[in-house]
C-alpha beads as a LAMMPS data file, in Angstrom:
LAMMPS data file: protein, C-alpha beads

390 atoms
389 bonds

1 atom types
1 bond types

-500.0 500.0 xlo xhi
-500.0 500.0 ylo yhi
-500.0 500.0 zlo zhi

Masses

1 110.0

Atoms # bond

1 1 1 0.000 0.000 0.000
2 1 1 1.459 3.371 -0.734
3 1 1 0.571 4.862 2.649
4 1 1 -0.231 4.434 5.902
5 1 1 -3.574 5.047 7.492
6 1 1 -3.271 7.435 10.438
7 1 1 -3.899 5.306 13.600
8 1 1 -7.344 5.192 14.839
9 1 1 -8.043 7.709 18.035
10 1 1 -9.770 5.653 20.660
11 1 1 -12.217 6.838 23.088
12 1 1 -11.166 7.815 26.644
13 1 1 -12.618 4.807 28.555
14 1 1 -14.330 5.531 32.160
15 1 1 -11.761 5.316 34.893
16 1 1 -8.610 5.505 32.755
17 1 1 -5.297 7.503 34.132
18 1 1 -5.556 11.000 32.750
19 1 1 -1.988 13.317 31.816
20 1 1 -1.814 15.411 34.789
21 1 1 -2.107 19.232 33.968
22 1 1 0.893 21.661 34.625
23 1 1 1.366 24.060 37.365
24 1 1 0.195 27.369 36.467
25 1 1 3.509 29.575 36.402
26 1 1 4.677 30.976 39.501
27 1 1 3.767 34.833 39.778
28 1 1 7.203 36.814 38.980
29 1 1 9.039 37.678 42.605
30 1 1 8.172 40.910 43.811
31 1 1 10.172 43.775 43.544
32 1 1 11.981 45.610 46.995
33 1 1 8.856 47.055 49.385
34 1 1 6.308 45.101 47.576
35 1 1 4.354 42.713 49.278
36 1 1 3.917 39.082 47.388
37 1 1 0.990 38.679 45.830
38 1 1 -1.691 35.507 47.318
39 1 1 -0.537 32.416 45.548
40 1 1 -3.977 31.509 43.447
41 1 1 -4.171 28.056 45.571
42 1 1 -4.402 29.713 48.727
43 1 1 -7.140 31.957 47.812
44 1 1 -7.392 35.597 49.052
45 1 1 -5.826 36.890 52.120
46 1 1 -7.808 38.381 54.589
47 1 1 -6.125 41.871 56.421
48 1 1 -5.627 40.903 60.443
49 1 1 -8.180 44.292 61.635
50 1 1 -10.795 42.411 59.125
51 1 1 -10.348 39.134 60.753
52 1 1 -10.909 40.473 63.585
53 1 1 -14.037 42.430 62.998
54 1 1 -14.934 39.333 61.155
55 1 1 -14.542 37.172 64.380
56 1 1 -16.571 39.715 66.289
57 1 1 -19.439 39.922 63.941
58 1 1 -22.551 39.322 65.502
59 1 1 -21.699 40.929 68.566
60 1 1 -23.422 44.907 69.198
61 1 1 -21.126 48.083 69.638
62 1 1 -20.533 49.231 72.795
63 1 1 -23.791 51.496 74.466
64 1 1 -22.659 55.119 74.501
65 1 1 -22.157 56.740 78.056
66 1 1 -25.370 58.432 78.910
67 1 1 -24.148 62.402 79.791
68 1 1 -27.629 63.052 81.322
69 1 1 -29.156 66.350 80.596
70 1 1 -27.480 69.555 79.773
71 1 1 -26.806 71.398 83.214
72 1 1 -29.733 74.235 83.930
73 1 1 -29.041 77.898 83.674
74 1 1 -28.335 79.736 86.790
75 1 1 -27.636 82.773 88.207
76 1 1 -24.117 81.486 88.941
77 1 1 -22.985 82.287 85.206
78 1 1 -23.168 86.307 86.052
79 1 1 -19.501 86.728 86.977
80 1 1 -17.708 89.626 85.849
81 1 1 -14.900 86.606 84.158
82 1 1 -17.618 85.548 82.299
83 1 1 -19.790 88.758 81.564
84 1 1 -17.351 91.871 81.327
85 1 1 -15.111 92.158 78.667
86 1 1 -11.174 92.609 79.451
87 1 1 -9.975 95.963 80.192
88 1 1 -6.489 97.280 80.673
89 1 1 -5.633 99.206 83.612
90 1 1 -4.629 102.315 82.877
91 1 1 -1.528 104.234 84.484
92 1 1 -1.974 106.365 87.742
93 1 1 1.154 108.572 86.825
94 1 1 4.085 109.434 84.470
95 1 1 3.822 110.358 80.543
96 1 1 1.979 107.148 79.962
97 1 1 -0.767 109.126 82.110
98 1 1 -0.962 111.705 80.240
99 1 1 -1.512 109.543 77.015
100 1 1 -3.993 108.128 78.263
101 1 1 -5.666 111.634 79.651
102 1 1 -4.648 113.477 76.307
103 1 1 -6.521 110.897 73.794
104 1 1 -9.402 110.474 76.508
105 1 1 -8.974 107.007 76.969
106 1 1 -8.638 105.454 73.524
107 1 1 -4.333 105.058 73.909
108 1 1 -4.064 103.135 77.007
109 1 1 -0.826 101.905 77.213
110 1 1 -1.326 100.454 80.858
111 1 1 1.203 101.000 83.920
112 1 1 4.727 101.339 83.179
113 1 1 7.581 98.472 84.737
114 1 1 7.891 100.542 87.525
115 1 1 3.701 100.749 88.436
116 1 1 3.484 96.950 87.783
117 1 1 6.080 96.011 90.342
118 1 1 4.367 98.691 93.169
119 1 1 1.093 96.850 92.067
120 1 1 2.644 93.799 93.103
121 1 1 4.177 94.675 95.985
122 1 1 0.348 95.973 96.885
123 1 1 -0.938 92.562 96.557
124 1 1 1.507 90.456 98.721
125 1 1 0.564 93.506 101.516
126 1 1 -2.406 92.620 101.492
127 1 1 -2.218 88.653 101.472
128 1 1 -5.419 87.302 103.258
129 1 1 -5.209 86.373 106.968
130 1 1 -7.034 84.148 108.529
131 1 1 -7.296 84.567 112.383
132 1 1 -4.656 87.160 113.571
133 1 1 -1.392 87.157 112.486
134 1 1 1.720 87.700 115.069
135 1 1 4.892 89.801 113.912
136 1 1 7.456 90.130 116.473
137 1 1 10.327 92.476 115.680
138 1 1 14.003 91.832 117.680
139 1 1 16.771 93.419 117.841
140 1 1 19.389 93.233 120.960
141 1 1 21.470 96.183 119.312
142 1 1 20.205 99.318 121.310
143 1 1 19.863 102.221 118.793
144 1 1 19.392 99.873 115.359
145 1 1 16.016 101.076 114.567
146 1 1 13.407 98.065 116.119
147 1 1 11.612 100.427 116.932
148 1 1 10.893 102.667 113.896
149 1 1 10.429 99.432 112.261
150 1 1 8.139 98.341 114.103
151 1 1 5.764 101.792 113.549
152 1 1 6.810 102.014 109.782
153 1 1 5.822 98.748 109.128
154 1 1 2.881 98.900 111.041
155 1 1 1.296 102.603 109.250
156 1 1 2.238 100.729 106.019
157 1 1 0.248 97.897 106.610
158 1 1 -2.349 99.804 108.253
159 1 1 -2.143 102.255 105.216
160 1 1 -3.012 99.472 102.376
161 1 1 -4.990 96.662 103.902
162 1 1 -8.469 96.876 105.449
163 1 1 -8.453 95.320 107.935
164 1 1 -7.493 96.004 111.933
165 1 1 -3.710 96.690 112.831
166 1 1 -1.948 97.131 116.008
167 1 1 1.005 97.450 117.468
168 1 1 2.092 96.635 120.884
169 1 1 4.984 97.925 123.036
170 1 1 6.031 94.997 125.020
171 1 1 9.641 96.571 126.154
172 1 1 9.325 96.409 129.737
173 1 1 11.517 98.876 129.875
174 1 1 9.257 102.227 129.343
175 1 1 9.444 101.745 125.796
176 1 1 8.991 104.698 123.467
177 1 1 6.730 103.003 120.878
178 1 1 3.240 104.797 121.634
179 1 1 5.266 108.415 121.714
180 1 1 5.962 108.529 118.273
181 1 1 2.354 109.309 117.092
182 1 1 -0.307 111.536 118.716
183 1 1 -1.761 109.490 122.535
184 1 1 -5.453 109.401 122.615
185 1 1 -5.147 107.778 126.062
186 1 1 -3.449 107.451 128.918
187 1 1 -3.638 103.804 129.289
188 1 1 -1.127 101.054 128.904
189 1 1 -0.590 97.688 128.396
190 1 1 -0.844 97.182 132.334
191 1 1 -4.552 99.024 132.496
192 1 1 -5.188 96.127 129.696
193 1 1 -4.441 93.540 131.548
194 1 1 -5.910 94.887 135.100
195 1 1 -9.411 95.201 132.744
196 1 1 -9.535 92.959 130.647
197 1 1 -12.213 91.215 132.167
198 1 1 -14.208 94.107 130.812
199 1 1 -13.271 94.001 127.112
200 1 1 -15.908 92.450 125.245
201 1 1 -16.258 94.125 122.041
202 1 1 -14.036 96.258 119.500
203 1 1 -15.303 99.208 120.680
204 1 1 -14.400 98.639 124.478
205 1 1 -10.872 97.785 123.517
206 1 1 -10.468 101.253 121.650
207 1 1 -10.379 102.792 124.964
208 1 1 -6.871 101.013 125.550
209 1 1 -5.198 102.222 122.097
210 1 1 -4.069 105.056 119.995
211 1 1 -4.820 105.158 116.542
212 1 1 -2.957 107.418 113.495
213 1 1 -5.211 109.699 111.909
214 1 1 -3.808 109.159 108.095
215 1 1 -3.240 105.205 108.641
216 1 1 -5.225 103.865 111.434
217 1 1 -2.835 102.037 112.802
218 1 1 -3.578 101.504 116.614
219 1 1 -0.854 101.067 119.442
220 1 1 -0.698 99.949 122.764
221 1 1 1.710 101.401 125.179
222 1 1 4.018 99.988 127.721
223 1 1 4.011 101.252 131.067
224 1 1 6.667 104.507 131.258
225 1 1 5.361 105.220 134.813
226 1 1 8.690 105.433 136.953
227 1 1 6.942 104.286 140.442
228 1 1 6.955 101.009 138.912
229 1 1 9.248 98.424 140.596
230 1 1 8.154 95.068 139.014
231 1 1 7.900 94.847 135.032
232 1 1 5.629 92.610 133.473
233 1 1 6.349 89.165 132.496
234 1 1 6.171 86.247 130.953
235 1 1 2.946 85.356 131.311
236 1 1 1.368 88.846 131.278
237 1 1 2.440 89.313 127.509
238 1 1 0.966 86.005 126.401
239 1 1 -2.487 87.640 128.191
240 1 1 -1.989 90.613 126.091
241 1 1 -1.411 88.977 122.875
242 1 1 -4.552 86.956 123.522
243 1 1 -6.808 89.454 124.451
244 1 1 -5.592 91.955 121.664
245 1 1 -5.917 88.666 119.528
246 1 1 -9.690 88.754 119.209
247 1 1 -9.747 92.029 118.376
248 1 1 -6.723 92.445 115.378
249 1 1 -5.906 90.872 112.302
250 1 1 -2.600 91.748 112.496
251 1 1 -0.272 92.243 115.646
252 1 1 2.915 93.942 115.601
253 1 1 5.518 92.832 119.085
254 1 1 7.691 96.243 119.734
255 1 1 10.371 94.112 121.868
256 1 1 13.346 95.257 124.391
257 1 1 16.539 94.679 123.830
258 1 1 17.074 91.545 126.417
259 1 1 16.477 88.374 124.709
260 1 1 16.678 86.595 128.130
261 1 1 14.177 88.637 129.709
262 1 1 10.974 86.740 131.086
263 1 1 8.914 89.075 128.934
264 1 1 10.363 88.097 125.470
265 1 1 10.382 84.128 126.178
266 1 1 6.322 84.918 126.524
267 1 1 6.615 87.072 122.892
268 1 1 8.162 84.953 121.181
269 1 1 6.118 81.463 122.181
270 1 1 2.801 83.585 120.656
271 1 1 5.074 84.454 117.625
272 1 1 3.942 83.834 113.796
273 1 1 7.198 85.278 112.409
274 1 1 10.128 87.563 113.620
275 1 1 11.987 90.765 111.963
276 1 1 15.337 90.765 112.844
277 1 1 17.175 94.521 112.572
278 1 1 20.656 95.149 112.647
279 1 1 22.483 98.950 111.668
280 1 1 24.934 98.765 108.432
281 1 1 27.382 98.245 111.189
282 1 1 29.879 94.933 112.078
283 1 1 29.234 94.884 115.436
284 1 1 24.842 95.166 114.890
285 1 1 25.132 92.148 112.387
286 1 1 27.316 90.038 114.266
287 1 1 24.791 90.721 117.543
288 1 1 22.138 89.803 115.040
289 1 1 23.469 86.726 114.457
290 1 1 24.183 86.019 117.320
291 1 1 20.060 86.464 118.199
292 1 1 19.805 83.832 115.437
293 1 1 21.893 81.278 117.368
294 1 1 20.514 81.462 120.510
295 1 1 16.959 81.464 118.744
296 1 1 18.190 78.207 117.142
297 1 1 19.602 76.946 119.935
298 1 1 16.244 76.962 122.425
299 1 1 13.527 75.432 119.629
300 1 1 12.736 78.194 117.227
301 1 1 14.719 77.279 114.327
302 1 1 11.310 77.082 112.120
303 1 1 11.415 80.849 113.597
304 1 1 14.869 82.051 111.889
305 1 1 14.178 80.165 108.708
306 1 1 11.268 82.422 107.884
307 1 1 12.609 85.744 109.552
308 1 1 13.010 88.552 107.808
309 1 1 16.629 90.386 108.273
310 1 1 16.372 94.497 107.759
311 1 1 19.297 96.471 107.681
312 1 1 18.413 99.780 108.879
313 1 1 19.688 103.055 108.163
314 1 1 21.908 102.400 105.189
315 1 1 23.797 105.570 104.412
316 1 1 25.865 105.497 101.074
317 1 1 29.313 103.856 100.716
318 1 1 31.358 102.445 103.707
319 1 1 34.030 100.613 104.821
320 1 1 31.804 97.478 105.828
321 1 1 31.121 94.609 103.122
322 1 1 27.209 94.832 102.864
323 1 1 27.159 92.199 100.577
324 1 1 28.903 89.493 103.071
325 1 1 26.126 90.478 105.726
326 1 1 23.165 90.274 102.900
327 1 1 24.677 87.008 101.959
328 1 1 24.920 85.630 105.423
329 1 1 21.513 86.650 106.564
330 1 1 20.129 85.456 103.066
331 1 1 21.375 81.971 103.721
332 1 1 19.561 81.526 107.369
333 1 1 16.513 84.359 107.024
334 1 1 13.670 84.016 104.174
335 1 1 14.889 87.623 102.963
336 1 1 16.987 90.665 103.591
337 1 1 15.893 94.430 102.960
338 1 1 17.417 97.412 103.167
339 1 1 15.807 100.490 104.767
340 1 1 17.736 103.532 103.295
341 1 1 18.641 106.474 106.056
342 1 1 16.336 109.257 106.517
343 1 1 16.455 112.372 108.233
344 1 1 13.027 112.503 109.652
345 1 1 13.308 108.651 111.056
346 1 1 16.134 110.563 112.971
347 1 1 14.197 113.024 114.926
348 1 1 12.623 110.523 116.910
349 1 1 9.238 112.479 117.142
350 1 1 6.147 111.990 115.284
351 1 1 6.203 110.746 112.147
352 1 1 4.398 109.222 109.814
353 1 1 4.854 107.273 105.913
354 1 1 3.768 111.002 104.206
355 1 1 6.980 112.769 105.771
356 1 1 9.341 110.376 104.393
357 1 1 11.311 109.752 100.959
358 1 1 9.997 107.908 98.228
359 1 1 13.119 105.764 98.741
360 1 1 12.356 105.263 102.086
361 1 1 8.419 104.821 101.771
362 1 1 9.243 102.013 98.892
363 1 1 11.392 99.993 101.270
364 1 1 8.902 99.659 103.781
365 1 1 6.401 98.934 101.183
366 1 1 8.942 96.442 100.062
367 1 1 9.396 95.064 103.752
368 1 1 5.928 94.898 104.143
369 1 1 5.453 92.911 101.042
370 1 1 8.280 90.523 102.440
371 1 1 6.357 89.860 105.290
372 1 1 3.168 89.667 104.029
373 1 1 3.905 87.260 101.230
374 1 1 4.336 84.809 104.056
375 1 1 0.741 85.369 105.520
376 1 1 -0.574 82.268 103.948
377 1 1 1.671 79.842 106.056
378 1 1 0.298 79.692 109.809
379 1 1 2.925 78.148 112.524
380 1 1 0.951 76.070 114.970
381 1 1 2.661 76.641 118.391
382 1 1 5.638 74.741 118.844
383 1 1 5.149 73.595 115.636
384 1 1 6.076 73.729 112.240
385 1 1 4.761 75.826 109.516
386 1 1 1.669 74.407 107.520
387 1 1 -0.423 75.469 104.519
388 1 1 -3.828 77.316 106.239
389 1 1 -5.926 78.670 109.171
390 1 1 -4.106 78.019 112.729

Bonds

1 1 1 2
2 1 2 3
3 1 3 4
4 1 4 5
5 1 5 6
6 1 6 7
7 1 7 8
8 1 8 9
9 1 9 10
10 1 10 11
11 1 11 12
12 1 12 13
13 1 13 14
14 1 14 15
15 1 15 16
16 1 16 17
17 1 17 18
18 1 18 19
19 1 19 20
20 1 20 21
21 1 21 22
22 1 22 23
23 1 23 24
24 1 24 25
25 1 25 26
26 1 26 27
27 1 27 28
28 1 28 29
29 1 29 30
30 1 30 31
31 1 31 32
32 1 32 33
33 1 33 34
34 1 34 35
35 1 35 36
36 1 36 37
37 1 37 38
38 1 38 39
39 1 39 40
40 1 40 41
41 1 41 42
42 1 42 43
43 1 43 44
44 1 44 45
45 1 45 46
46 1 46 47
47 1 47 48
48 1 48 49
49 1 49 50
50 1 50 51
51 1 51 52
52 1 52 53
53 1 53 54
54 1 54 55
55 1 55 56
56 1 56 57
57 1 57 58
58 1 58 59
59 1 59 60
60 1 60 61
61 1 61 62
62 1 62 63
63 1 63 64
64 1 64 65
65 1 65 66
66 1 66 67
67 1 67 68
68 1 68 69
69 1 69 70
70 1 70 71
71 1 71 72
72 1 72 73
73 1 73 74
74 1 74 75
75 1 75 76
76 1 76 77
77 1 77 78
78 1 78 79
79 1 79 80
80 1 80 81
81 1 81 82
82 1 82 83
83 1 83 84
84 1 84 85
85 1 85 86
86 1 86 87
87 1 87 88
88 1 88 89
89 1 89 90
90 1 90 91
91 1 91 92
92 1 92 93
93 1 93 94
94 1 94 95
95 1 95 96
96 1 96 97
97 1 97 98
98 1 98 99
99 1 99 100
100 1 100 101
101 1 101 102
102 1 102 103
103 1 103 104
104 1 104 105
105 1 105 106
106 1 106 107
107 1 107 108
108 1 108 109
109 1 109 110
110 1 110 111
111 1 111 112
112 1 112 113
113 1 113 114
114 1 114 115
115 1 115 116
116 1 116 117
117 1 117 118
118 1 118 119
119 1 119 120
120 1 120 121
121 1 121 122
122 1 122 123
123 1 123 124
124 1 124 125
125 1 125 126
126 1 126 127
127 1 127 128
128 1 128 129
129 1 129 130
130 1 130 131
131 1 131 132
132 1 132 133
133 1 133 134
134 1 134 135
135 1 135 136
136 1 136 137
137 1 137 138
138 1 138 139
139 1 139 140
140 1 140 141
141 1 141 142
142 1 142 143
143 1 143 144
144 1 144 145
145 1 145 146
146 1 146 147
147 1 147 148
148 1 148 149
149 1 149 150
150 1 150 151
151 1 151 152
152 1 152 153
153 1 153 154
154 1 154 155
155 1 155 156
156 1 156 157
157 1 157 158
158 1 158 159
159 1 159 160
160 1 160 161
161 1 161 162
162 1 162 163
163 1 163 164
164 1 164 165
165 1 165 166
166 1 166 167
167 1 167 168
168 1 168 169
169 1 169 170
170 1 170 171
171 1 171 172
172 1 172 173
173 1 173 174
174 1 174 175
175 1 175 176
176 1 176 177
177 1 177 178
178 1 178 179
179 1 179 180
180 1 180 181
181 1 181 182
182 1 182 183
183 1 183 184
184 1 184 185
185 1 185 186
186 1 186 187
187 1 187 188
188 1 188 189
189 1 189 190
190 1 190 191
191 1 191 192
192 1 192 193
193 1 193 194
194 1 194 195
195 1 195 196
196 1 196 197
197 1 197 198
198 1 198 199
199 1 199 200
200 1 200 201
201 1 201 202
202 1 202 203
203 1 203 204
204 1 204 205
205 1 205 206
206 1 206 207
207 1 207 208
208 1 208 209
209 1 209 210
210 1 210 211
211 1 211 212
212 1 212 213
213 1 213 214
214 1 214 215
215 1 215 216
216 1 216 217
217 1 217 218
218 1 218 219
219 1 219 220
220 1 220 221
221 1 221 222
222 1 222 223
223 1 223 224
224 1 224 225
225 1 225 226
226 1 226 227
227 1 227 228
228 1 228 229
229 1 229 230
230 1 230 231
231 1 231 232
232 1 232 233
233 1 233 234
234 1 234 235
235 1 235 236
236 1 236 237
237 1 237 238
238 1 238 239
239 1 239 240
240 1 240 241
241 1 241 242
242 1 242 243
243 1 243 244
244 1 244 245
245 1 245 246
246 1 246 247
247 1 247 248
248 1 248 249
249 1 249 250
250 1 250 251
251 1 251 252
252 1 252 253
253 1 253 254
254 1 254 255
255 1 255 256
256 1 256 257
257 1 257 258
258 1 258 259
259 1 259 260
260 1 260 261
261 1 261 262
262 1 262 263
263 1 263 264
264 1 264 265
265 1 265 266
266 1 266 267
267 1 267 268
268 1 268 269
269 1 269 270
270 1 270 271
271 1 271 272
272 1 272 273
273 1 273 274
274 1 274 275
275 1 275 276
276 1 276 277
277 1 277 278
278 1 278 279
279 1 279 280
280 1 280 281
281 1 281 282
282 1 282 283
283 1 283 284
284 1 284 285
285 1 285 286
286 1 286 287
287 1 287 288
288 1 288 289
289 1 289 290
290 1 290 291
291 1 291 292
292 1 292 293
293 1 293 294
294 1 294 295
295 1 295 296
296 1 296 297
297 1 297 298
298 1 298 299
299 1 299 300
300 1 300 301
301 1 301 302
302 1 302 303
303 1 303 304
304 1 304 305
305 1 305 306
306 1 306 307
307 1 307 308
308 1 308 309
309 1 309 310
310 1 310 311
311 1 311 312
312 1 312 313
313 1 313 314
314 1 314 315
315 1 315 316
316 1 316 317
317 1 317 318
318 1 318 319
319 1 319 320
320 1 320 321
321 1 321 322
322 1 322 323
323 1 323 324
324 1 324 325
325 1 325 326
326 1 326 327
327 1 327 328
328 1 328 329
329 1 329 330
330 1 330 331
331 1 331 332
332 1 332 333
333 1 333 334
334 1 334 335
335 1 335 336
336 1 336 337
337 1 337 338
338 1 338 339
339 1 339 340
340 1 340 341
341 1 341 342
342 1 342 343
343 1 343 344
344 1 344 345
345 1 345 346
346 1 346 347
347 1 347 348
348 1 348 349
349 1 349 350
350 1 350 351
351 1 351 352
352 1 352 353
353 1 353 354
354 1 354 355
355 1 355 356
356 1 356 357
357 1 357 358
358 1 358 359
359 1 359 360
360 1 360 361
361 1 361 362
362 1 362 363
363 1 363 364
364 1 364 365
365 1 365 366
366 1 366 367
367 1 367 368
368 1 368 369
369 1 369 370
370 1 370 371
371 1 371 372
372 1 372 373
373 1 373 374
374 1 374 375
375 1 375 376
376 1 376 377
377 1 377 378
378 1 378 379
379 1 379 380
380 1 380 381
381 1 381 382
382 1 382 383
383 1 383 384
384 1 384 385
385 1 385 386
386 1 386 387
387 1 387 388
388 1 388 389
389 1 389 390
């Protein structure tokens, strides 16, 4: 035969081995950052947060948190924070004044630097007290100024805050405390404490004090009445303090120069807070110091770490370091200030804060503010000092 017949194709018979089929090609490897596609024979891949919400299907979203009702509308919301727009303060003085008086108002440039700081020391005179506040003032240096301290500080406290301020004289040595502003009465400390039975009310215990007409600073006297053979003591302060205690918001301790004496144990046991003075002189700050030790020494540390150390009377250049005393004081005391030296402070009459320097005026603000910047912090007797009321 010339050519061959093609060779029959027989039907696939049920059950026979079948060619398996080939692989589908591999997807080409991915390139750098690229995540590899799902091989097709594992089927799509399923993101891990949908998994997740997948396994949680079926269960219902969290309830939200019920706020209740709005809050009602009060008479509370009428504050003057809330209600009143902002307004700057304008200057009391300099050319800013006058700005501000030449346009009528519409260029207020506010207080100067010099304002702002006087504003400030303002507000830390007139710290809150709560109960009556006990300031004693030391000094074992005769001649150093306790004294006049003691009065300037008092007419500048009495001067800026509202509230009552008095000053005692407990030197039991005829101190000179109530003759350096006009008497309204005869009395003393001892006609206090022989009546005292009979003091009630404010008004009875005026007729035991002086008061400044420009300030209203009040002052009781000490007894200068030279028939007198046996001063008071220890125990006769502390009855004085407490009975001019429910009276006063602020008590001012005119001391003597003994720190041994009976009298200034009693003082200082009823004491808040001391003011320590000392002259610009070697010998005043080293006997001021020394007061510090022996303070230290017999359980008033807590005492001398929030005195207040004045150096009185300073006078221009001199041969003593000023600095070395500041910095010594400064360690032990809360603060030091300088009261410059005035001529009418030297008189030893009447005086008051109008007849001295503006230099001498702004330290005793400044002193004041020292002090009173400490008003929040009581000192429980024989304690230490805490945040609050006594």
């Amino acid at each position: 035969m010339s050519g061959s017949k093609p060779a029959p194709v027989l039907p696939m018979m049920e059950g026979a081995p079948t060619q398996p089929a080939a692989p589908p090609p591999s997807p080409p490897p991915p390139g750098p950052g690229v995540a590899a596609p799902p091989h097709p024979s594992e089927g799509p891949r399923v993101p891990q947060e949908s998994a997740a919400t997948a396994s949680s299907a079926g269960t219902s979203p969290p309830p939200e948190p019920d706020w209740g009702p709005p809050a009602p509308h009060t008479s509370s919301e009428f504050t003057e924070e809330a209600m009143l727009r902002r307004r700057t303060r304008p200057a009391s003085r300099g050319w800013r004044r006058g700005v501000y008086a030449v346009t009528g108002g519409a260029v207020n440039l506010g207080p100067g630097a010099e304002e702002r700081r006087e504003m400030d020391l303002m507000a830390r005179v007139r710290t809150p007290i709560r109960g009556c506040r006990r300031v004693v003032v030391l000094s074992r240096k005769g001649g150093a100024g306790k004294t006049t301290t003691t009065l300037m500080l008092g007419h500048t406290f009495a001067a800026h805050r509202g509230d009552r301020v008095v000053a005692l004289d407990a030197n039991p040595d005829a101190g000179s405390l109530a003759h350096r502003m006009r008497r309204e009465t005869p009395a003393t400390v001892t006609d206090l404490l022989q009546e005292r039975q009979y003091i009630e009310r404010y008004a009875d215990m005026r007729g035991y004090t002086s008061q400044a007409v420009d300030t209203r600073l009040e002052v009781v006297a000490s007894d200068d009445d030279p028939r007198i053979t046996q001063a008071l003591g220890e125990d006769d302060y502390r009855t004085a303090i407490d009975v001019l205690d429910r009276h006063y918001n602020l008590l001012l301790v005119d001391t003597g120069t003994g720190i041994l004496d009976s009298a200034i144990r009693g003082v200082l046991s009823e004491a808040d807070q001391i003011v320590v003075v000392m002259p610009p002189a070697l010998d005043g700050a080293r006997v001021a110091a020394m007061t510090l030790d022996w303070l230290e020494e017999h359980g008033h540390a807590d005492l001398v770490e929030g005195a207040v150390a004045v150096v009185n009377a300073v006078h221009g250049e001199g041969p003593v370091e000023l600095d070395r005393i500041d910095q010594h004081f400064a360690a032990r005391c809360s603060a030091v200030v300088h009261v410059p030296w005035d001529v009418t402070l030297q008189a030893g009459a009447h005086t008051s804060l109008g007849d001295l320097r503006r230099e001498t005026r702004d330290a005793y603000l400044e002193l004041a503010a020292t002090v009173g910047q400490s008003f929040a912090v009581s000192r429980p007797r024989g304690g230490r000092a805490v945040e609050g009321s006594r």
